[in-house]
N, C-alpha and C positions, 0 to 999 in steps of 0.2 A: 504493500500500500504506500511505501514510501516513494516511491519514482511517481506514483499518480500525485500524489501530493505535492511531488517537484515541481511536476508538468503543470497542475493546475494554481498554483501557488504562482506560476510566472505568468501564467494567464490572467490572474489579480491584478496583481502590479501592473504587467501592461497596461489594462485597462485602468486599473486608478491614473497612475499617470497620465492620462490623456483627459482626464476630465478636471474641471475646473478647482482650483485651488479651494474656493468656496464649499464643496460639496463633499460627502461622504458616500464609500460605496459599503452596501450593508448585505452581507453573504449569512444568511441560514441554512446550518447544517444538520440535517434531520433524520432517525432511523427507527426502526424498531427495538425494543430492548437487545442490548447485546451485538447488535449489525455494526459494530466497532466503529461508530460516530463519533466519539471522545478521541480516541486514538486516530484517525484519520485527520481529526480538526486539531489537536497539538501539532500534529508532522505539517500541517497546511500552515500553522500559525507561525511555527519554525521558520519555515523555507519562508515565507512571504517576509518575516523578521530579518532573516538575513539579507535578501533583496534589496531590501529598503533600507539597511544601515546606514546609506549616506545619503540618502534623503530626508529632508527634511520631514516625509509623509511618515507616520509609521502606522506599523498595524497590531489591534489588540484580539484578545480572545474574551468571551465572555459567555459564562454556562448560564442556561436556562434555570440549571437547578435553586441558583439564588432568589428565586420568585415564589419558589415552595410556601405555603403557609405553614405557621410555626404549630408545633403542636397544639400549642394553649387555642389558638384559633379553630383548629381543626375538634379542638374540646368543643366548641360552642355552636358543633352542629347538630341540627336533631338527632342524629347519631351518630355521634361520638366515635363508636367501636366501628364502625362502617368504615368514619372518612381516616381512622389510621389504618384500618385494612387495606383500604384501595389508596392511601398515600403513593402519588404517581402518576396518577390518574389526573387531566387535566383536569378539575371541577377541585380538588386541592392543592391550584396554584393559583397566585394572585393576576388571571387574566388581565383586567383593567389596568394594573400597574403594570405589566409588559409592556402592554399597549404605548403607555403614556411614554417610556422609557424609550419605543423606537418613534414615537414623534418627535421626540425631543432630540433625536439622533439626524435625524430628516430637516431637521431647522437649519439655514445658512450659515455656515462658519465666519466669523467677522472677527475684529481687532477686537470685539468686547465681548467675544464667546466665552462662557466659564464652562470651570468644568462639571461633566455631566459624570454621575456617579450611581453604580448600579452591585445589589445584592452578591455574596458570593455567598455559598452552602458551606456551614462548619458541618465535617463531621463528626469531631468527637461530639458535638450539644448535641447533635442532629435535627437541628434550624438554622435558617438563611441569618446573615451577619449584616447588615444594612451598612449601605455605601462603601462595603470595599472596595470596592474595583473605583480606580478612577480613568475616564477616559475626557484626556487633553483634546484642544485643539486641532494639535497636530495628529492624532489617532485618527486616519483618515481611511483605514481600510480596517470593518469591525464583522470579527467573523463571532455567528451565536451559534455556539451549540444547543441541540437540548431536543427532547422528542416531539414538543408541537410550535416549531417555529414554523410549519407549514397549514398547521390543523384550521379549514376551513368550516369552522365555528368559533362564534361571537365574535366577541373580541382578539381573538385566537387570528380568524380571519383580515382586521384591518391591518392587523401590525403584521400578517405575512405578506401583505399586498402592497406595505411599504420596503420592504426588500430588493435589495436587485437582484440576487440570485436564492434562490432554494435549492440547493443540494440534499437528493439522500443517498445513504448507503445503504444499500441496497442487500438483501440477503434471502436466502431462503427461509420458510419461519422453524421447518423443522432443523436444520441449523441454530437457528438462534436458540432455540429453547435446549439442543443439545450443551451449546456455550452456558445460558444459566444455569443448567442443573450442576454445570464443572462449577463457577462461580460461586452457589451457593455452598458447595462440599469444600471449595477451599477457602473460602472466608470465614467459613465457622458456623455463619447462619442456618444452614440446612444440617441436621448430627448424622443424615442417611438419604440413600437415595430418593425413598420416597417421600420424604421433606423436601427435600430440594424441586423433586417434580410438583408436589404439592404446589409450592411458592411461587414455581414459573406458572403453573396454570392459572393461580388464582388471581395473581397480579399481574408481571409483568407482560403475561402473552394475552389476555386483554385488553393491553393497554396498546401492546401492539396492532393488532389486531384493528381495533378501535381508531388508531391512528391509519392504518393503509385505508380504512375505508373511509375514510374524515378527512385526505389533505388534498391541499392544490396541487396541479402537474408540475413535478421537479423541472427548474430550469437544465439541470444536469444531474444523472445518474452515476453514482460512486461504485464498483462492482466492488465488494468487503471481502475479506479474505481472512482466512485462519486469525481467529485472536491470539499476538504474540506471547502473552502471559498466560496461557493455558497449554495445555499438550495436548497436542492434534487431534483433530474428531478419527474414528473409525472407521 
């Protein structure tokens, strides 16, 4: 995945470069759990970081998951045990304030621009950290990770329509849920196999699922490839 990441990283910049000092170009990278969207968008942020070291332009990274609702929030929904069940699911992330976060990414860059400042996810609390990330002026090429920055609902849909690109990566799903059940066995979360299948079914491959039939057409498709921190599917 690292050479598509080369390839498509110089394709960035190109195109930043040619557009007006004033504006920002805003790439969402989008997948099903596990379709190694995180790891694809690091090696993109990489190679585009290096490109650009002598440019005055630069480019940042910024995960979705900072928008998560905190758990105390997710306490004060009619069901409670529900929305930390399906924690992941879009309806327990702070839609509206995505939103707001990529208009205000979309606004003109000018001598009196400040900086614009967005959630990142702790995980040791496991709740989003407010205004870590900062993004300057000069941060002019902003890639979002995260699983509904394409999701054609509500508010989900304005701020994927403010994008110039939607990228997903792309996978099989019985793949992918091969990938969670490794994930869960080596994280610790899952203590057996069939915990671990339990926890992709119940969450994360609905969510996926939920996502392929909820988003807009990818401006480009990622083909995903073996997760390098796991040992090979069978």
């Amino acid at each position: 995945m690292d050479e598509t990441a080369r390839e498509s990283g110089a394709v960035l910049v190109d195109r930043l470069l040619q557009m007006p000092a004033s504006s920002r170009l805003l790439v969402g990278i989008y997948g099903i759990p596990a379709s190694g969207k995180t790891t694809f968008a690091n090696l993109l942020f990489k190679h585009t970081d290096t490109l650009l070291q002598n440019s005055p332009s630069k480019s940042i990274l910024v995960s979705l998951d900072g928008w998560h609702l905190t758990r105390a929030q997710l306490d004060q929904f009619p069901d409670p045990k529900l929305a930390r069940d399906r924690r992941g699911i879009h309806w327990t992330f702070d839609g509206p304030g995505y939103l707001q976060f990529v208009q205000t990414l979309r606004q003109e860059i000018t001598s009196s621009s400040h900086v614009i400042t967005a959630p990142s996810f702790d995980h040791a609390v496991k709740d989003p950290e407010p205004d870590a990330v900062q993004i300057h002026p000069h941060h002019r090429l902003i890639l979002i990770e995260g699983l509904y920055t394409a999701l054609d609902v509500d508010s989900w849909r304005e701020a994927a329509l403010l994008l110039d690109e939607r990228w997903c990566v792309e996978i099989p799903t019985d793949e992918a849920q091969k990938r969670l059940i490794k994930r869960h066995l080596l994280s610790g979360v899952a203590g057996d196999p069939a915990e671990a299948l339990w926890r992709a079914e119940e969450n994360d491959m609905p969510n996926g699922r939920f996502l392929l039939a909820n988003s807009l057409k990818p401006t480009r498709i990622i083909t995903s490839v073996e997760d390098p921190v796991l040992p090979s599917s069978e």
